[in-house]
N, C-alpha and C positions, 0 to 999 in steps of 0.2 A: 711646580706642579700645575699652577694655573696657565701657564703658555702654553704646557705641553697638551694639555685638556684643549684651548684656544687653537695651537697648532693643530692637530686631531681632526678638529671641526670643522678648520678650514679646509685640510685634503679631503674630507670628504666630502664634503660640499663641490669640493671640484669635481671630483671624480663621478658626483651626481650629474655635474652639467656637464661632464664629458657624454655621460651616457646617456642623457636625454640629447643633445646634439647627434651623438652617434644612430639613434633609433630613427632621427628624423633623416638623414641624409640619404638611406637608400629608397626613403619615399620619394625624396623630390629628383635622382637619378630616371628613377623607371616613369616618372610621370614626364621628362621630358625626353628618355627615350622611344616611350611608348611600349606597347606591350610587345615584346618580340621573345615569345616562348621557344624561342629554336635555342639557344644556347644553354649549353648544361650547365644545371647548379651546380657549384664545386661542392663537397662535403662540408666544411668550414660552415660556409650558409646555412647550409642547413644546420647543422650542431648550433650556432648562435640562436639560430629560429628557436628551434626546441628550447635553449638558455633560457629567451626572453619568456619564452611562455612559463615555462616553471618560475622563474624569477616574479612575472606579473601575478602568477596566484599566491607566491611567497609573500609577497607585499600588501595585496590585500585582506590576506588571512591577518600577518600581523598590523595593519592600521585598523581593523574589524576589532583587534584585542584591544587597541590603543583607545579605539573611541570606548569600547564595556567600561575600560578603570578609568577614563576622564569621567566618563557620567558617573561611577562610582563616586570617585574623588568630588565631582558636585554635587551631588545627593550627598552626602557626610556634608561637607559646608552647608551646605542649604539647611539640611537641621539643627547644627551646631546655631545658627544663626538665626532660628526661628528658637530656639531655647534662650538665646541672648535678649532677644525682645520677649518675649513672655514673660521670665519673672527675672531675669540679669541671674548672674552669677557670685553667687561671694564670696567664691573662695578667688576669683578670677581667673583671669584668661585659660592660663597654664594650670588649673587647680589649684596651686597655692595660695594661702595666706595673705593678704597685703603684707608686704614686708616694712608698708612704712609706719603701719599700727601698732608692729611685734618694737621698734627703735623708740 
């Protein structure tokens, strides 16, 4: 299960740097062609265009969610750990018992 999770990660990882390679290439096409608006966009192009924009707000919406529950998730640490130092715990970490008190 663990490879296949590893495996997983890897293609898409790739497939990330595919398409950031891919977004860059027709930049640096047109900037050494130069602007020559006479020839027709095919369809395609455009359908990708439109892609990447739905795609770019698709990503920012959820990395906007990603950062809400990281600061969530550090806000809970943060006072888990301001309770730690103020008066400790005794039941510890986990709420439980010391279990070496109970043997």
């Amino acid at each position: 299960m663990f490879k296949f999770i590893l495996q997983m990660l890897m293609m898409i990882s790739f497939g990330g740097i595919l398409y950031i390679i891919a977004r860059a290439l027709p930049r640096t096409e047109e900037e050494e062609k130069g602007s020559s608006e006479t020839s027709p966009t095919p369809r395609i192009v455009v359908y990708l265009e439109q892609a990447d924009e739905r795609l770019l707000v698709v990503l920012e919406k959820a990395l906007r969610r990603i950062r809400v529950v990281l600061l969530k998730l550090d806000n809970a640490v943060s006072q888990k750990l301001r309770r730690f130092k103020q008066g400790g715990n005794p039941e510890g970490i986990l709420g439980e018992e010391n279990r070496k008190e109970e043997k």
